[in-house]
C-alpha positions in Angstrom: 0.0 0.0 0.0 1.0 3.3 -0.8 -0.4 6.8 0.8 0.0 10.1 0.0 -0.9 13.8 1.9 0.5 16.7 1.1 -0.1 20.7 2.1 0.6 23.4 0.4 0.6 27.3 1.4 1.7 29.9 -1.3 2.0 33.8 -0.6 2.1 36.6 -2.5 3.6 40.1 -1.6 4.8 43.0 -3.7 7.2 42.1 -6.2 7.5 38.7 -4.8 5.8 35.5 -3.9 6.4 32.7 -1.4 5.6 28.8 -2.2 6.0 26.3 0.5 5.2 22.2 0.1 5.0 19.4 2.7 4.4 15.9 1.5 4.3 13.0 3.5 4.8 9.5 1.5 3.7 5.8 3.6 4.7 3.1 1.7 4.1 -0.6 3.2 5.2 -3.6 0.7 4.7 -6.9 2.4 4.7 -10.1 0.6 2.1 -11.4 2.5 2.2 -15.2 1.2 -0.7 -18.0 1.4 -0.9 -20.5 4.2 1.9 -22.3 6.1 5.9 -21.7 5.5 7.2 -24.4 3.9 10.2 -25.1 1.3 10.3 -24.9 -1.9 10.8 -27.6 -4.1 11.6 -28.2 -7.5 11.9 -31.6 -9.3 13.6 -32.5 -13.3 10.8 -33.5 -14.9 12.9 -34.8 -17.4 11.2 -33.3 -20.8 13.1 -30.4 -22.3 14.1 -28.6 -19.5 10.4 -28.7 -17.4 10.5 -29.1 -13.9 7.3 -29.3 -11.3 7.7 -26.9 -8.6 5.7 -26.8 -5.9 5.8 -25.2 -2.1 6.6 -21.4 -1.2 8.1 -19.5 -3.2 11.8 -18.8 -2.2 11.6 -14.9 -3.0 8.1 -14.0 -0.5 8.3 -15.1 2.5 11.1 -13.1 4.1 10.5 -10.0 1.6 9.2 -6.8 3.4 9.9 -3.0 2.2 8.4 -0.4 4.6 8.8 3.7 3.8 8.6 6.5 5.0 9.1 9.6 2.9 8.4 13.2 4.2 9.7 16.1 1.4 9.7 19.8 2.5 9.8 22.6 -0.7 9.8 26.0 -0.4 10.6 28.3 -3.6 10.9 31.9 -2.7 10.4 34.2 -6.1 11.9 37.5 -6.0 11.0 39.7 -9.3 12.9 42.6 -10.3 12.3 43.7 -13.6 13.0 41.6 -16.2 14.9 38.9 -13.7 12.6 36.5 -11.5 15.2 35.2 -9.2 13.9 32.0 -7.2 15.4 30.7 -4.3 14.8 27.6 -3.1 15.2 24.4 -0.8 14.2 20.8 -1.6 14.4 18.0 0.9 13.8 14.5 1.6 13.7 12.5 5.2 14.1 8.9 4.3 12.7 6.1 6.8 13.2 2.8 5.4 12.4 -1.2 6.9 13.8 -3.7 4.5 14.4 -7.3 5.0 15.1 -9.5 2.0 16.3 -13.3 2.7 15.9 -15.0 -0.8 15.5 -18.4 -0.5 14.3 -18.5 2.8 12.4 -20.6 3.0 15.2 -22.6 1.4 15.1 -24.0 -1.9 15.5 -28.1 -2.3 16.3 -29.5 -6.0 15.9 -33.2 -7.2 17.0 -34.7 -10.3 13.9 -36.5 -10.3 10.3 -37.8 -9.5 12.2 -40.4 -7.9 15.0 -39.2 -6.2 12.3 -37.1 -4.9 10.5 -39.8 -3.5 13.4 -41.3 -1.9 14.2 -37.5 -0.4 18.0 -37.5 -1.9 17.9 -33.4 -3.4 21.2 -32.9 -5.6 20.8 -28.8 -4.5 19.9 -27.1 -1.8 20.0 -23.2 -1.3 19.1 -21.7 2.1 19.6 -17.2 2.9 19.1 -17.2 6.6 19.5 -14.0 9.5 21.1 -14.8 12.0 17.9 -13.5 13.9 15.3 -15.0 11.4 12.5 -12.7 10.7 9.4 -13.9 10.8 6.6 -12.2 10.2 4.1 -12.8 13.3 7.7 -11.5 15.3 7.6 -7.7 13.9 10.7 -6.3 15.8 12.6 -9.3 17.0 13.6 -9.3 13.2 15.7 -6.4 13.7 19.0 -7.8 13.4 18.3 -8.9 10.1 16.8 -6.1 8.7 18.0 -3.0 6.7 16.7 -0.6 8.8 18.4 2.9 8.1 17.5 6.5 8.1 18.5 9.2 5.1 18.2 12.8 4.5 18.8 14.6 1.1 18.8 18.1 1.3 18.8 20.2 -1.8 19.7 24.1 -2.1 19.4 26.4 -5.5 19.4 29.7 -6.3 18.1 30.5 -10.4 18.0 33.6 -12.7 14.9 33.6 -15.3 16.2 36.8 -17.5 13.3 37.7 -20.1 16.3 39.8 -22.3 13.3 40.7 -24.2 10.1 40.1 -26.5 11.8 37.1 -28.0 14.7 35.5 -26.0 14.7 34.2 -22.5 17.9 32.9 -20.5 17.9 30.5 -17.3 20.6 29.7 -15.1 21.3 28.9 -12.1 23.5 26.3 -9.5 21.9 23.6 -6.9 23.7 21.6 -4.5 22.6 18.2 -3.1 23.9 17.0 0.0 22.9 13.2 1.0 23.4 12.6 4.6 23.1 8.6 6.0 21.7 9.2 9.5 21.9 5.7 10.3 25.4 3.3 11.0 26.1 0.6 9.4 26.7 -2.6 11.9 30.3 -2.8 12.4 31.9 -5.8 11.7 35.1 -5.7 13.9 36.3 -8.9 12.4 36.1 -7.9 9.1 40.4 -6.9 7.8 40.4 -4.1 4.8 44.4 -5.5 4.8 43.7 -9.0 3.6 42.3 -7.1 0.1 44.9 -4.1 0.7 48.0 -6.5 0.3 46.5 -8.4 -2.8 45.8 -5.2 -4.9 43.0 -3.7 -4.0 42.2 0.0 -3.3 38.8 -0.5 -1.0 39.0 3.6 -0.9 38.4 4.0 2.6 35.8 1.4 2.9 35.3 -1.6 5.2 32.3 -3.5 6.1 29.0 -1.4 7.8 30.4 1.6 7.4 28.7 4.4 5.2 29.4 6.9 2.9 30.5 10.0 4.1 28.5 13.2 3.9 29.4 14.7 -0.2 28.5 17.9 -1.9 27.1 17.7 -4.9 27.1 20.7 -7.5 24.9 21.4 -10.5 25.2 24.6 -12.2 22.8 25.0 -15.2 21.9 27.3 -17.9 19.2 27.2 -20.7 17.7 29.5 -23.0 14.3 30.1 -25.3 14.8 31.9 -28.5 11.4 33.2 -30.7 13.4 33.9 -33.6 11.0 36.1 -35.2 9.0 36.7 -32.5 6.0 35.3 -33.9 6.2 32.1 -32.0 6.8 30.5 -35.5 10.0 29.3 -35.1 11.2 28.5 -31.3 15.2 27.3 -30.7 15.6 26.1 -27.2 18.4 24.6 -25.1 20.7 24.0 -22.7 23.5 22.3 -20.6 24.2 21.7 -17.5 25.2 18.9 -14.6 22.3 17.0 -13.0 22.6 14.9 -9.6 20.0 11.5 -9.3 18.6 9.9 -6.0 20.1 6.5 -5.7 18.0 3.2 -5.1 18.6 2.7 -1.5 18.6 -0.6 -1.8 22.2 -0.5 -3.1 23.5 1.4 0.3 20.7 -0.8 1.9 23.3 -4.0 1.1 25.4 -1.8 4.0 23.0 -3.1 6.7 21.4 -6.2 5.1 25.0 -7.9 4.0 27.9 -7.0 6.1 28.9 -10.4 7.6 27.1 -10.2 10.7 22.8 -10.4 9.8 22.8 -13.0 7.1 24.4 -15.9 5.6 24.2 -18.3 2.8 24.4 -22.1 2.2 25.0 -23.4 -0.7 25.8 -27.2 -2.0 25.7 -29.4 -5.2 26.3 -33.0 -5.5 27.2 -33.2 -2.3 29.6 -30.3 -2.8 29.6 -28.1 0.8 28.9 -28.6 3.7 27.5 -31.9 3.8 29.0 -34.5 3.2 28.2 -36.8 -0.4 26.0 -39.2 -0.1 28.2 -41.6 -2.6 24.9 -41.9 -4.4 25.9 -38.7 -6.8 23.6 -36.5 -4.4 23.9 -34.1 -1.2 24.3 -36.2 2.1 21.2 -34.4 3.8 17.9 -35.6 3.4 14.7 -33.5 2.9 13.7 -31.2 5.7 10.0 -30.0 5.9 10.5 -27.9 8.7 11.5 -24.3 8.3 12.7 -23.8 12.2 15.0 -27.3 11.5 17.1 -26.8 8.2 20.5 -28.3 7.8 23.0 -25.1 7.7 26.3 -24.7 8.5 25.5 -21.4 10.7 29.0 -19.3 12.0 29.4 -15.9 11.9 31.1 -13.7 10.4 29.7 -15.3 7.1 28.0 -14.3 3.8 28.2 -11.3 1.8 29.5 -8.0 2.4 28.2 -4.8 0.7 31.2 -2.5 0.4 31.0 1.5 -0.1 33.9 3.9 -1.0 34.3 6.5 1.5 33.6 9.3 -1.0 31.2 7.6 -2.6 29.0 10.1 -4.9 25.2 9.8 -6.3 24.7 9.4 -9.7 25.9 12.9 -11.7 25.5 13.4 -15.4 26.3 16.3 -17.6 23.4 16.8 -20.1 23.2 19.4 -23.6 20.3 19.7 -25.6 18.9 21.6 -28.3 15.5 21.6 -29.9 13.7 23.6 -32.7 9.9 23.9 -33.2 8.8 25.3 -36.7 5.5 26.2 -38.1 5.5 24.4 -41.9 3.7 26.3 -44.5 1.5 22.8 -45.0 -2.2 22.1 -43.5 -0.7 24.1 -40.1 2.0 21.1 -39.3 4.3 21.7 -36.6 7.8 19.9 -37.3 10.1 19.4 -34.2 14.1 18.2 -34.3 15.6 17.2 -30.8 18.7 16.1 -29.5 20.5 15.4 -26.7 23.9 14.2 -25.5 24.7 12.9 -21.9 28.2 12.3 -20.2 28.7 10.6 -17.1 30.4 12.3 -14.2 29.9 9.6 -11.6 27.6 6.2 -12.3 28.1 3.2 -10.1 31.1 1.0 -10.4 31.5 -2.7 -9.0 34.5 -4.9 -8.0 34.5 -8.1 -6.2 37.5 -7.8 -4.0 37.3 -11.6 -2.9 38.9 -13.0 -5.3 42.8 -12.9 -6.7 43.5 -10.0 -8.5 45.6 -11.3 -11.3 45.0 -14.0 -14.1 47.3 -16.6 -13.5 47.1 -17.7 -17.2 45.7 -17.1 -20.5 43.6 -19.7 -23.0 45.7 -21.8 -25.2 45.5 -23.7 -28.7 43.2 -21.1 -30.8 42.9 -16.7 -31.3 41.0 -16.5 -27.8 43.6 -15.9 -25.2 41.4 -14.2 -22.6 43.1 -14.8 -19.1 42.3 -17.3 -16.7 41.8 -16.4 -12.6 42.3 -18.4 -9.5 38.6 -19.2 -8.5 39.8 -19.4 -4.7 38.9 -16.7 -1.9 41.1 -14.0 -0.2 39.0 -14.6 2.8 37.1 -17.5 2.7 35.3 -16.4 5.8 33.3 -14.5 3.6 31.7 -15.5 -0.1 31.2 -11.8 -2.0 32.5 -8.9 -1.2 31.2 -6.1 -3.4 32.8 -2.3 -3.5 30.6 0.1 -5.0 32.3 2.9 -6.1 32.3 6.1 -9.0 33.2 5.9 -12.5 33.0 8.2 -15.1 32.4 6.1 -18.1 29.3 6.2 -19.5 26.9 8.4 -22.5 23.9 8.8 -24.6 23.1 10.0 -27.3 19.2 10.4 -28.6 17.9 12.1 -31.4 13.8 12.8 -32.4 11.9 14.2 -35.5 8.6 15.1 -35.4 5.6 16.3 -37.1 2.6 17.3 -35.7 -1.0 18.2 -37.0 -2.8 20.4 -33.8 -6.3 19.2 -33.5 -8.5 21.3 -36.1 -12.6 19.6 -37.1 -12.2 16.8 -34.6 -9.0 15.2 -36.6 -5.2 15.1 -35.2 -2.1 13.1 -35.8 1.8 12.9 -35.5 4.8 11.2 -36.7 7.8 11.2 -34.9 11.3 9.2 -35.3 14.1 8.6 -32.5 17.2 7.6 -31.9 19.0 6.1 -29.0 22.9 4.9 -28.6 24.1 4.6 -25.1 27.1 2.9 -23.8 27.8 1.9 -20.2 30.2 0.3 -17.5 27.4 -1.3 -15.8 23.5 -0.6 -16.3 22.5 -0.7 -12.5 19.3 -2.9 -13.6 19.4 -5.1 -10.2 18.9 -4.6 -6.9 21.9 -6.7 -5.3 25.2 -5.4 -5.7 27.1 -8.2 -5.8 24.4 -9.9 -8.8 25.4 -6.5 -10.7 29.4 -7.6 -11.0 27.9 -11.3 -11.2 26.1 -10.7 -14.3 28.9 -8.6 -15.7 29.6 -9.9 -19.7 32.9 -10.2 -20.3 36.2 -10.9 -22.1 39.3 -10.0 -19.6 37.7 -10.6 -15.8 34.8 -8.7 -14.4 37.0 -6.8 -12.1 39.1 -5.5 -15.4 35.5 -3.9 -17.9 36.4 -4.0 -21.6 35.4 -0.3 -21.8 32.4 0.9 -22.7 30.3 -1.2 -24.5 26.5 -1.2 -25.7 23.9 -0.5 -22.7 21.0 -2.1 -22.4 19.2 1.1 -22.7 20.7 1.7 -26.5 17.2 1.7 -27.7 17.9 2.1 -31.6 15.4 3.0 -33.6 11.8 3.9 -33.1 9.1 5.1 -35.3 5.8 6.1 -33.3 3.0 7.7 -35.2 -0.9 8.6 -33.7 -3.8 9.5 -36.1 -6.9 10.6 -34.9 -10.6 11.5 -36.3 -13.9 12.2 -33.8 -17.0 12.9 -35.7 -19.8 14.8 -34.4 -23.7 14.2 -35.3 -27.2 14.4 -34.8 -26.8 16.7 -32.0 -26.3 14.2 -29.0 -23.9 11.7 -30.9 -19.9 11.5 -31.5 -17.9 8.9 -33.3 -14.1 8.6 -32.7 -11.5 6.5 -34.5 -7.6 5.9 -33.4 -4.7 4.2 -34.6 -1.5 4.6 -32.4 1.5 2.9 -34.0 4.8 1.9 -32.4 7.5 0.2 -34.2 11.2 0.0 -32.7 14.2 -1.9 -33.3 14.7 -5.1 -31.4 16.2 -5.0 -27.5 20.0 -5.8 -27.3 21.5 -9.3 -26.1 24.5 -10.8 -26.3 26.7 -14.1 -27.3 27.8 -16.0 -24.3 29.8 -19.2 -23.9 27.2 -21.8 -22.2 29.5 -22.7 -18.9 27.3 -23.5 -16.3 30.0 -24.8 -13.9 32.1 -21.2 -14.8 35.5 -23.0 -15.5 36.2 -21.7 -18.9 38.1 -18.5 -17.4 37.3 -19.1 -13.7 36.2 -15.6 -13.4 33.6 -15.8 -10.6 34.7 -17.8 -7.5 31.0 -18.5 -6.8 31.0 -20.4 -10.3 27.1 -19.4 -11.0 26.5 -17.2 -13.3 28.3 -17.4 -16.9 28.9 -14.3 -18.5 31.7 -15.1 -20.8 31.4 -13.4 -24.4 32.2 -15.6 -26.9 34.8 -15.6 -29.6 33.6 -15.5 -33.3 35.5 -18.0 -34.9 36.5 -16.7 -38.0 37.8 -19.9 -39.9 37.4 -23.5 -38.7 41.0 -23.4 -36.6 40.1 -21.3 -34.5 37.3 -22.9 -32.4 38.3 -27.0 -31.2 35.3 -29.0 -30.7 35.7 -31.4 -27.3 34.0 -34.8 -26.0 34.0 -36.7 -23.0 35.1 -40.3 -22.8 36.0 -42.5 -20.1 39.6 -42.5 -19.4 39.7 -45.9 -18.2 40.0 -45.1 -14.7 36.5 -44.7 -13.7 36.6 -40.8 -15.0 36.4 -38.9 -18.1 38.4 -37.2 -20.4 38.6 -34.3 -23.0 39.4 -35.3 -26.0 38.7 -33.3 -29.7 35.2 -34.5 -31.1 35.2 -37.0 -34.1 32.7 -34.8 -35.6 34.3 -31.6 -35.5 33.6 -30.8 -39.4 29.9 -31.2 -39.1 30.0 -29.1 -36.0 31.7 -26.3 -37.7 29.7 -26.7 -40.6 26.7 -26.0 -38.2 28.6 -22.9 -36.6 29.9 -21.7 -39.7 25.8 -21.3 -41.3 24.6 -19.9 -38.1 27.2 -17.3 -37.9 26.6 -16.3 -41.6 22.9 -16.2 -41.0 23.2 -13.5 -38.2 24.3 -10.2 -38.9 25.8 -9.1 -36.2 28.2 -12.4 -35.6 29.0 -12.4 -39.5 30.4 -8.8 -39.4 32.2 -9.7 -35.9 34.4 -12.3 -37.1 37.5 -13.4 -35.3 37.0 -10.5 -32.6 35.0 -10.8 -29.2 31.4 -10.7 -28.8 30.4 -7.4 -27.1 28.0 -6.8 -24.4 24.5 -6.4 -26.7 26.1 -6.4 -29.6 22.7 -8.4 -31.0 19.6 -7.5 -31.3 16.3 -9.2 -31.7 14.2 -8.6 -34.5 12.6 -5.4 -35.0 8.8 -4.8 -33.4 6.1 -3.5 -35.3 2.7 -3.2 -32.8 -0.7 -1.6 -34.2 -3.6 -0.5 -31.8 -6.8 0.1 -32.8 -9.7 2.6 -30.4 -13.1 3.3 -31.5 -15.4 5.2 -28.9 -19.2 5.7 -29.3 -20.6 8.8 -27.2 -23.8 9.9 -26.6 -23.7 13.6 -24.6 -26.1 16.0 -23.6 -25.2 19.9 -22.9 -27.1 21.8 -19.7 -26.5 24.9 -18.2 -24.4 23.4 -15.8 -22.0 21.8 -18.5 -21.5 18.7 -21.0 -23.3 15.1 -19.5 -20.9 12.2 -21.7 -21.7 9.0 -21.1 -19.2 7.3 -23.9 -18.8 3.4 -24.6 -14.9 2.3 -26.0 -13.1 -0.2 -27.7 -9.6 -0.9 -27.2 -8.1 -3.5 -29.5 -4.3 -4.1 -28.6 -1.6 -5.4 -31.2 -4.7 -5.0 -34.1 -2.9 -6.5 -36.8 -2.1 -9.8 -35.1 -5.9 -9.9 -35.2 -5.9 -9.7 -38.9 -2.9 -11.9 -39.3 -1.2 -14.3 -36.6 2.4 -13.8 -37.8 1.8 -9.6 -37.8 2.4 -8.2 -34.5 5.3 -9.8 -33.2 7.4 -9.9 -30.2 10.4 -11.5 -29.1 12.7 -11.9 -25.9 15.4 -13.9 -25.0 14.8 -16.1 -21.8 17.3 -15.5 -19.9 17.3 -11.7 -19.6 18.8 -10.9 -22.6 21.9 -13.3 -22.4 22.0 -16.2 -24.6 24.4 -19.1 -24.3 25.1 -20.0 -27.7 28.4 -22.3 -27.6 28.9 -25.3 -24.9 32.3 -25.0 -23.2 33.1 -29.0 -22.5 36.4 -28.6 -21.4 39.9 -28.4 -21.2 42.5 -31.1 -23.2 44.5 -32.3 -20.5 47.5 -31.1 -18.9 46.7 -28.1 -21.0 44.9 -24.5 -20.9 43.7 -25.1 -24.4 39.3 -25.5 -24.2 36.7 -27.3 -26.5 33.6 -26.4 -27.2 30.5 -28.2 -28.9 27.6 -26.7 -30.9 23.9 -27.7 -31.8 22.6 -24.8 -33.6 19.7 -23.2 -31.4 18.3 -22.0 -34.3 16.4 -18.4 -33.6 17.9 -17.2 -30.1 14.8 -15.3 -29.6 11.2 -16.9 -29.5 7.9 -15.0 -29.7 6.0 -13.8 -26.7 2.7 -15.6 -26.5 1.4 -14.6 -22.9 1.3 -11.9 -20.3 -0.1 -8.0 -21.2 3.9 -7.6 -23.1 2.1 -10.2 -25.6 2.3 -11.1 -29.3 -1.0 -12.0 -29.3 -4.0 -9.4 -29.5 -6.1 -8.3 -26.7 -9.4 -6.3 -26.7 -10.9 -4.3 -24.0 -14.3 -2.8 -23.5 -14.8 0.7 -21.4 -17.7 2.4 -20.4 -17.0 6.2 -19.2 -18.9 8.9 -17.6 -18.1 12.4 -17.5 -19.4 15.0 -16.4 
């Protein structure tokens, strides 16, 4: 639930005025989940990757976000002349409960219907507080919790110059000052040195302690030009730097992962804590109870949430400039657009838990990427995630329009843009440490391949709107739309399918592959790899008897796709793909009946809304696509290394599309309708 009350009281004197603003925001988000706690459970169902799941849902149970938000605005205007200087105050008290224990209750895996039956999981993930929260407990949960308080207060001063008839300049400066009010828990056992002495700078930062206190500057200017002062022709612009929030949930990782409130257990195939079973599975059996689950509970443990010392919100530096014309044709309005932004400080990850330096490089073929040490500096601790500033980071976007202004009931536009934007990281997730973990790359998460391709690079996009509402008989109106959005395809990229991360050992966690693949561009420089037995109860690596028809397979797919084909024999990067692009018709029609008294127009108006029209007419028209596993997809199989050597193998089955339609939810490629009925009056 979220409530909102606000008061405002405005003023006016001679040659001034006085505007003042209270708001108070409530926000409670509790996942409040159906009947009893109890784990969740998922079981191999064997055909093409389905699996039957069943108990709670890992994500819910332990998931609450309370708020508070009070903002206090006051804008005094002082007007002398042709200035109107404002001066002003914006600020923001934050109050903020959050706990968030994924997979808790904990998550059990079989391989099975019957392992399940004989209770022998091969996985088992359980998040647990070292004071578990639970939701008939309320405050005994606090230890667990990321309960913090923050203030942003926000100062400006700004000159509105009418110069005269026809030109108008702005500018002014603002400073933003976010204060934590709350500590972080101290962990006095974690050691800054142990990461000091292998390499790392952690920039004044150790583990529960926050930010300190930074000024942030924005000085701005801007400026409205009639040309010929017959609001004909309009040129506008301006530059300037511009300071963001910040999710709190990023600092929130302070409080909720610092070593102390949380940890994790994790174990495969017997691979952890418990011992194997011999059997190929964990050595634990099932456990229904949530107040009884097998874990190997010390502390310090877990993850820890790092934060430079002079760690700054989000700053960019933004120019635009726009024109508005009058064309001589049927009273169209044409528009051009653009902007550019730079970044001055975006949010920067490293995992300082893991050696700094490759200890190796790939062998046998073109890809030579390094190769890390998958151990732990301190394997007290699993990640440990500083957050600080980088600089890297800009967008360009670009729009035309035209517009027809609504003359006899009819009105309409057309507009193009364009978007390129490149980035260090996107900042799309909420845990820090899943922001390096899902980090593409070449040369080691901790070392970014420069700026590459943002998921935000929307390309191209055409959106047009047309318009027509009759009116009749006196009482009746008839109204027809067609809104139109086509746009090119989202980004994705090429990745290496190496679910047990050993092609470059880049995350010591070994969970999340994110290795960009090499496009081979001739046959010798990709090996394709089998397993046999070795004949000593194991299995080897040795180079596939059907490499050609493998390659054969690779070579067409890498032709067929545009983006690989022009890529060959360099890296994949980051979104360098894209899916196809998206053409999406919707069609409104709105019957009114209205009658006019002297106290104003009675409408009572029945609609139809018919979304993605043209897959109505034609079920390959209107399509969608996405890439299941959030715009990464694995398109070569790393099986592994020939032995005593660095040198890998791969194997390929060609995937064909990597993209498949979307056939359900309201982001559909199927057609949906909707009836409304209105009253106004």
């Amino acid at each position: 639930t979220t409530n909102n009350g606000s008061i405002e009281l405005k003023s006016n004197f001679s040659n001034s005025s006085n505007s003042l603003l209270l708001g108070i925001t409530t926000v409670r988000d509790d996942r409040e989940v159906t009947g009893q706690p109890f784990p969740s459970i998922s079981i191999d169902d064997g055909a093409n990757g389905a699996s039957i799941v069943l108990g709670g849902e890992p994500f819910s149970h332990s998931n609450v976000v309370n708020q508070d938000v009070i903002t206090l605005t006051n804008n005094f205007n002082l007007y002398r002349g042709r200035h109107t200087l404002t001066f002003g105050t914006h600020n923001e008290y934050f109050s903020i409960f959050n706990v968030f224990l994924p997979f808790h209750p904990p998550q059990y895996t079989f391989s099975s219907t019957d392992k399940f039956l004989q209770s022998i999981p091969e996985a088992y993930l359980f998040l647990y507080g070292h004071e578990q929260f639970d939701e008939q407990q309320g405050d005994d949960a606090i230890s667990v919790a990321a309960d913090f308080n923050t203030l942003q207060l926000g100062f400006y001063v700004q000159d509105e110059f009418q110069v005269n008839d026809n030109l108008k300049l702005t500018g002014g400066i603002r400073v933003d000052i976010p204060i934590f009010l709350t500590d972080g828990p101290g962990n006095t056992q974690f050691d800054p040195g142990i990461f000091e002495n292998a390499g790392y700078d952690l920039q004044g930062a150790t583990a529960g302690k926050v930010p300190s206190t930074q000024l942030h500057w924005s000085p701005r200017f801007g400026f409205n030009w009639d040309v010929n002062g017959d609001k004909n022709t309009q040129i506008r612009g301006g530059l300037g730097i511009f300071t963001s929030r910040i999710p709190y949930v990023w600092p929130g990782g302070i409080y909720l992962r610092n070593g102390l409130t949380s940890g994790f257990t994790a174990t495969f195939n017997g691979d952890g804590f418990a011992p194997p079973s011999g059997d190929g599975s964990l050595g634990i059996p099932f456990e229904p109870d949530l107040t009884n689950q097998p874990s190997n509970k010390v502390s310090p443990q877990g993850d820890i949430d790092l934060f430079a010392d002079d760690f700054k919100f989000p700053q960019i530096f933004k120019m635009s400039l726009g024109v508005d014309h009058k064309l001589p044709w049927w009273g169209l309005i044409g528009t051009l657009d653009a902007q550019y932004t730079s970044k001055l400080n975006d949010i920067n990850y490293t995992m300082v838990n893991k050696p700094l330096n490759p200890v190796g490089n790939l062998t046998g073929t073109p890809d030579t990427r390094p190769i890390f040490d998958g151990s732990l500096l301190d394997p007290t601790y699993n990640y440990i995630t500083l957050a600080d500033n980088t600089n890297k980071g800009n967008t360009f976007s670009f729009t035309a329009q035209v517009q027809k202004p609504l003359q006899n009931g009819f009105t309409g536009s057309l507009a193009y843009s364009y978007t390129h934007a490149e980035s260090l990281f996107d900042g799309t997730i909420f845990i820090n440490a899943n922001q390096w973990n899902e980090y593409h790359s070449v040369t080691g998460r901790n070392s970014p391949a420069g700026l590459q391709r943002s998921q935000f690079a929307t390309g191209s996009r055409i959106v047009a709107f047309v318009s027509k509402r009759w009116e009749y008989a006196e009482n009746f109106a008839t109204s027809f739309s067609l809104f139109y959005n086509g746009q090119s395809g989202l980004p994705f990229s090429y990745l290496y399918n190496d679910n047990d991360g050993m092609l470059n050992n880049d995350d010591p966690n070994l969970d999340e592959p994110r290795n960009l693949i090499y496009i081979p561009a001739t046959e010798n420089d990709i090996i394709f790899g089998e397993l046999v037995d070795d004949g000593m109860g194991g299995q080897m690596v040795v180079e596939a008897a059907n490499a050609a028809q493998q390659w054969q397979a690779l070579d067409a797919f890498i032709e067929g796709d545009d983006y690989l084909s022009e890529n060959r024999g360099q890296y994949a990067q980051r979104n360098g793909g894209r899916m196809p692009f998206e053409s999406i018709l919707d069609l409104r029609i709105g019957q009114e009946f209205f009658i006019n008294t002297a106290g104003g127009r009675h409408s009572l108006e029945v609609s139809l809304d018919v979304f993605n029209f043209t897959n109505l007419l034609n079920k390959d028209w209107g399509r969608r696509y996405q890439i299941s596993d959030s715009q990464n997809f694995q398109l070569i199989n790393f099986v592994g290394f020939l032995p005593n050597s660095n040198t890998p193998t791969f194997s390929f089955s060609d995937p064909g599309d990597p993209w498949s339609v979307i056939q359900s939810g309201v982001y559909s490629a199927r057609w949906s309708a909707r009836l409304g009925l209105r009253y106004t009056f």
